[in-house]
TORPA-4810 file (N, C-alpha, C, O; in nm, 3 decimals):
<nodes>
NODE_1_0.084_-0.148_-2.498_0.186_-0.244_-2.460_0.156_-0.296_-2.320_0.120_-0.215_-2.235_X
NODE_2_0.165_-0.401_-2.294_0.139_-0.486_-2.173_0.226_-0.489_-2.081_0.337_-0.512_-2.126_X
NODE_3_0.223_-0.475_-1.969_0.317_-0.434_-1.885_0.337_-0.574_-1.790_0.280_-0.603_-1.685_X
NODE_4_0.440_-0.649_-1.866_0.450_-0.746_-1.754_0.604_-0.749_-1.640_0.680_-0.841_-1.609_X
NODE_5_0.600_-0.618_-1.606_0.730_-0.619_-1.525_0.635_-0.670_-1.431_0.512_-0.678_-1.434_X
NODE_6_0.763_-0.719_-1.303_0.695_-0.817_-1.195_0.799_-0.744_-1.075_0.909_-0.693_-1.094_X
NODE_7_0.728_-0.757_-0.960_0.774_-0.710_-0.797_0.890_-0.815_-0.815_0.902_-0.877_-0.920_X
NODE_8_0.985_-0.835_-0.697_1.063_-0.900_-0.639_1.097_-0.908_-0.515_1.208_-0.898_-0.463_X
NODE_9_0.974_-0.933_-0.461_1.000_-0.889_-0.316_1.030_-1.062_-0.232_1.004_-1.166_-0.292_X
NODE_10_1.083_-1.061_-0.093_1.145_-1.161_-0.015_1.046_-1.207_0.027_0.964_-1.122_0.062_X
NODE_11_0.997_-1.383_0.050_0.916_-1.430_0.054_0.848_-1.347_0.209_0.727_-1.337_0.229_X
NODE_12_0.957_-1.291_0.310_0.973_-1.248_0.472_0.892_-1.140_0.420_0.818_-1.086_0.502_X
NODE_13_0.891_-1.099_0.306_0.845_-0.909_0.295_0.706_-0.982_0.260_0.619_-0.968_0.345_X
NODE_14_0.671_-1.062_0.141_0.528_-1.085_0.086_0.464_-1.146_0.193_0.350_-1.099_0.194_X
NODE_15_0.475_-1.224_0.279_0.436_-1.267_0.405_0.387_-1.187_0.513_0.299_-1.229_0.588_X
NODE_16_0.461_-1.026_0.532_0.430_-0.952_0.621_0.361_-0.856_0.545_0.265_-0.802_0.599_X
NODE_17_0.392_-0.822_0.427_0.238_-0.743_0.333_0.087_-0.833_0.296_-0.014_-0.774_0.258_X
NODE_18_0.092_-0.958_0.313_-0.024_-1.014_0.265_-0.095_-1.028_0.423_-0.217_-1.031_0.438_X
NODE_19_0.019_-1.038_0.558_-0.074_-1.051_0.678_-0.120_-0.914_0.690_-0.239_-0.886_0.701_X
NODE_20_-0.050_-0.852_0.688_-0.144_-0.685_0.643_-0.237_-0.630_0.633_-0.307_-0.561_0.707_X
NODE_21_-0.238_-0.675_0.495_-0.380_-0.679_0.430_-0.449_-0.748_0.466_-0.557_-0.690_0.460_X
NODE_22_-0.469_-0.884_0.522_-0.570_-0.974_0.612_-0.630_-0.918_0.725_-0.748_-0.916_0.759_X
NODE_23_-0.490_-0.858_0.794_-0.589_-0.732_0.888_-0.642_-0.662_0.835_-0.762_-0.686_0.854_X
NODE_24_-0.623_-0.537_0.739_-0.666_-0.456_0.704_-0.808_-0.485_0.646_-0.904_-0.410_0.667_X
NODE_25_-0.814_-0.586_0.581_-0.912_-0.665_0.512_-1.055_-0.698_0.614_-1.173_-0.684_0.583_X
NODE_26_-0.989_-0.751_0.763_-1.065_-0.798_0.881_-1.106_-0.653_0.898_-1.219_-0.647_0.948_X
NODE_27_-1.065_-0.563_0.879_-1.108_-0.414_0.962_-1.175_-0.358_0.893_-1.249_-0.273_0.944_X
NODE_28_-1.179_-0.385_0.728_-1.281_-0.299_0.662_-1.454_-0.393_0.683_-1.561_-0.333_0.687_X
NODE_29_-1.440_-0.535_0.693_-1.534_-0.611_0.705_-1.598_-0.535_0.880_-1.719_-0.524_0.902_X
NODE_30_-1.490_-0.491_0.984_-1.571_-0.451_1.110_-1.612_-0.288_1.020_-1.735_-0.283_1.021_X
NODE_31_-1.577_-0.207_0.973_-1.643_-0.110_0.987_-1.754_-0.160_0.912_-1.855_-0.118_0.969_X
NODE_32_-1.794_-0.245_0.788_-1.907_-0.241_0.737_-2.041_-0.294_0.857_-2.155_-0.255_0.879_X
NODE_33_-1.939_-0.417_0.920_-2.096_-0.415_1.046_-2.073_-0.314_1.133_-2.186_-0.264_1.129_X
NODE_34_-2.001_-0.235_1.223_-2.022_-0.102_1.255_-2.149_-0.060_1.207_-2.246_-0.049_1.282_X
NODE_35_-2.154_-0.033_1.079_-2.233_0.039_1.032_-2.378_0.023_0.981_-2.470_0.105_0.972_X
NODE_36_-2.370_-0.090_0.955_-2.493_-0.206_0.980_-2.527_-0.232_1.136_-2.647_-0.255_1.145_X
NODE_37_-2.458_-0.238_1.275_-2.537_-0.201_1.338_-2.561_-0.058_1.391_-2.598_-0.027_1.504_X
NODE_38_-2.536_0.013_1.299_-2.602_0.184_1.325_-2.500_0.223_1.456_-2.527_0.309_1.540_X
NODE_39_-2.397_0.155_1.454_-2.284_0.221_1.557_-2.253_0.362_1.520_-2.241_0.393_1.402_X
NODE_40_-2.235_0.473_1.645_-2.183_0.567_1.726_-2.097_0.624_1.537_-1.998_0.575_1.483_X
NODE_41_-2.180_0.729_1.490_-2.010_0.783_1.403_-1.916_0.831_1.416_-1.845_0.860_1.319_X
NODE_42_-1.881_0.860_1.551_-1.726_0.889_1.577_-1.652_0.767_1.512_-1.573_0.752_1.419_X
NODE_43_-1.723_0.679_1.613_-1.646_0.514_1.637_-1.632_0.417_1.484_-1.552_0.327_1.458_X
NODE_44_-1.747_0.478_1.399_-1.689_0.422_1.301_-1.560_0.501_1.228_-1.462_0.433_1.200_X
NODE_45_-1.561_0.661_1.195_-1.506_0.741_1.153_-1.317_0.680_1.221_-1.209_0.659_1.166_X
NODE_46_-1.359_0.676_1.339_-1.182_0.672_1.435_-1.148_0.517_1.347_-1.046_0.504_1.279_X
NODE_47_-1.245_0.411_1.363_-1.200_0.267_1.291_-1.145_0.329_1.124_-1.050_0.291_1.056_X
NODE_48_-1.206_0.394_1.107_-1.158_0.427_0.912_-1.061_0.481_0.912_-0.977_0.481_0.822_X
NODE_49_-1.059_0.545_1.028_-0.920_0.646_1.020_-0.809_0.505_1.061_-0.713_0.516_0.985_X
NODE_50_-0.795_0.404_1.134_-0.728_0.334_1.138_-0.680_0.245_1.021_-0.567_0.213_0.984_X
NODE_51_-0.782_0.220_0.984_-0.763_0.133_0.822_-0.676_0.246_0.730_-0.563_0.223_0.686_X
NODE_52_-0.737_0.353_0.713_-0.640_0.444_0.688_-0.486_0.445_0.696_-0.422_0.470_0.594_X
NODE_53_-0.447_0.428_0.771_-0.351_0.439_0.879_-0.239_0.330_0.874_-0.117_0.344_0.883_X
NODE_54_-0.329_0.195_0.854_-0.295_0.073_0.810_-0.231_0.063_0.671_-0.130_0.004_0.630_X
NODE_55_-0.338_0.153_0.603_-0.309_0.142_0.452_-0.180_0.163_0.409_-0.110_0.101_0.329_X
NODE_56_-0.156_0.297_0.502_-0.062_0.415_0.449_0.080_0.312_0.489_0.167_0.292_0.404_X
NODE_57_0.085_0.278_0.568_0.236_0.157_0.659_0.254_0.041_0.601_0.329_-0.046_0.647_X
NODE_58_0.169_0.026_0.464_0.132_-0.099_0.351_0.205_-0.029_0.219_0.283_-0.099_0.155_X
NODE_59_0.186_0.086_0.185_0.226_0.210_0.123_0.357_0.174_0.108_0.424_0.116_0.022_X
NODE_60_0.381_0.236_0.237_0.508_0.284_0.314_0.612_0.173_0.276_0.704_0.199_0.199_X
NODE_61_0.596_0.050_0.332_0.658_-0.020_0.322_0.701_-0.081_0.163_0.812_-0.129_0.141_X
NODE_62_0.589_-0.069_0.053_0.607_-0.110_-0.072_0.691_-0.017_-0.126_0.809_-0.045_-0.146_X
NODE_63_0.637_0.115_-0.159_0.739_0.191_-0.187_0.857_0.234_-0.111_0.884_0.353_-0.121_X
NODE_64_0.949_0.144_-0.021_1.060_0.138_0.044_1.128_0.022_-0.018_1.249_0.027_-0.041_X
NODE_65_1.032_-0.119_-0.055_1.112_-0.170_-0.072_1.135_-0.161_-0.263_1.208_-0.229_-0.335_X
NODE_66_1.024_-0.030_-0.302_1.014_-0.045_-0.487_1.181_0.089_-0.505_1.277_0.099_-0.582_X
NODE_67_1.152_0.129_-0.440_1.286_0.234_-0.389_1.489_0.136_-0.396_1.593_0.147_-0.461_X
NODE_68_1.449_0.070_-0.308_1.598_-0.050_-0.298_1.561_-0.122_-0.389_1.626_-0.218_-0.349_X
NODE_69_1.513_-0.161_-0.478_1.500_-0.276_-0.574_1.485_-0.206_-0.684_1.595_-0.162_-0.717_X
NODE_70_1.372_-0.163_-0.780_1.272_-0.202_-0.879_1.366_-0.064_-0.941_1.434_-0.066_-1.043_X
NODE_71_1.349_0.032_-0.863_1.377_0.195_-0.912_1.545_0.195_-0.913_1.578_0.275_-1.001_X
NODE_72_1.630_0.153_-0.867_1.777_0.097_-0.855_1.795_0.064_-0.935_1.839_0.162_-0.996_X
NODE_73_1.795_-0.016_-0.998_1.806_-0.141_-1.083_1.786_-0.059_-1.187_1.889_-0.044_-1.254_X
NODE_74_1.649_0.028_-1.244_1.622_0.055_-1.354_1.663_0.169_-1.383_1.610_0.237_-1.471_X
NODE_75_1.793_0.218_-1.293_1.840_0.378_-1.298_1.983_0.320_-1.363_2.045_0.374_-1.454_X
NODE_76_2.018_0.195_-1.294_2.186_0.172_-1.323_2.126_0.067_-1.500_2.201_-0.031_-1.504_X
NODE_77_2.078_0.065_-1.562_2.028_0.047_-1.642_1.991_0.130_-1.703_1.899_0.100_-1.779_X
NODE_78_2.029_0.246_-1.703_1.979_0.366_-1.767_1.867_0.431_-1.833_1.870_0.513_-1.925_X
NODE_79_1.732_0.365_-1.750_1.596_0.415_-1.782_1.561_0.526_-1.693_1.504_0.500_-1.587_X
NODE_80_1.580_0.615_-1.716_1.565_0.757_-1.654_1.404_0.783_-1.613_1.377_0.838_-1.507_X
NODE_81_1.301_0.740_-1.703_1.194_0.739_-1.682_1.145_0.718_-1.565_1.056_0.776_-1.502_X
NODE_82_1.218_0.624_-1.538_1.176_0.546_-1.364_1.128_0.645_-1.282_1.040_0.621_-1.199_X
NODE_83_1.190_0.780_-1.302_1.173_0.896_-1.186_1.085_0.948_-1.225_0.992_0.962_-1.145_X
NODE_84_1.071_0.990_-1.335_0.909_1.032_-1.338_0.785_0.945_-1.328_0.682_1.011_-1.321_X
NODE_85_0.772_0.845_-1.326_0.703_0.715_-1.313_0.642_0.729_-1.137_0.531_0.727_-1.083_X
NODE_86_0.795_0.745_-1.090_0.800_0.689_-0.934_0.681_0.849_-0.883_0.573_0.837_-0.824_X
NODE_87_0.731_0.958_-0.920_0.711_1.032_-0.863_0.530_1.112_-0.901_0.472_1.205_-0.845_X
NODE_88_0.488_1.022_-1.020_0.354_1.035_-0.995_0.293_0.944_-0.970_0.179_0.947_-1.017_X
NODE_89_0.328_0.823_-0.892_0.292_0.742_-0.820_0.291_0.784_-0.661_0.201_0.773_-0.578_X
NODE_90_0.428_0.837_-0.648_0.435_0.952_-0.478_0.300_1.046_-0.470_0.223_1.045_-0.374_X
NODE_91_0.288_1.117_-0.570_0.200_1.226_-0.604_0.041_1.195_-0.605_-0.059_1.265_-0.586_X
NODE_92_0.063_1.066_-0.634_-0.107_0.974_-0.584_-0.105_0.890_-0.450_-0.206_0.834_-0.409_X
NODE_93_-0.001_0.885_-0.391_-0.022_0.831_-0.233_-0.016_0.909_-0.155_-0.043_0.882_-0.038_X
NODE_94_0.026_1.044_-0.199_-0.003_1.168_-0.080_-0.145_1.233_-0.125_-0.205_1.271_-0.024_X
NODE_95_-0.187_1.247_-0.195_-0.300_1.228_-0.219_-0.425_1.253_-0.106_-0.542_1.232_-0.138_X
</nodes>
């Protein structure tokens, strides 16, 4: 079965997750030249750990706003599933 449920997020929220990822995006492109020019591996390691870092506050923020919306909605609607759904999705971002 095809899963076409869809996000609903505020144009203010998709705007500040897609500049995000543009950084995040700009930062994986610096560690690849980092590493292409044979830069220092702390210095690349500390940059990954930032993208990292980045990722996780990209995370953070989706599943905050899949929490007030998506998982709400589908509880007062009485799909119980939602919680087990949500929570091996938690179980792969702690990870």
């Amino acid at each position: 079965m095809p899963n076409d449920r869809k996000s609903h997020h505020s144009d203010k929220m998709k705007s500040n997750l897609i500049s995000r990822l543009n950084r995040i995006e700009g930062q994986i492109r610096g560690v690849k030249a980092m590493i292409e020019k044979d830069t220092y591996c702390d210095d690349v390691l500390n940059q990954i750990s930032a993208v990292q870092s980045a990722l996780n506050s990209v995370g953070k923020l989706l599943l905050e706003g899949h929490l007030k919306s998506c998982v709400v909605e589908r509880i007062q609607a009485g799909e119980q599933d939602v919680i087990d759904e949500l929570l091996t999705t938690v179980n792969k971002l702690m990870r």
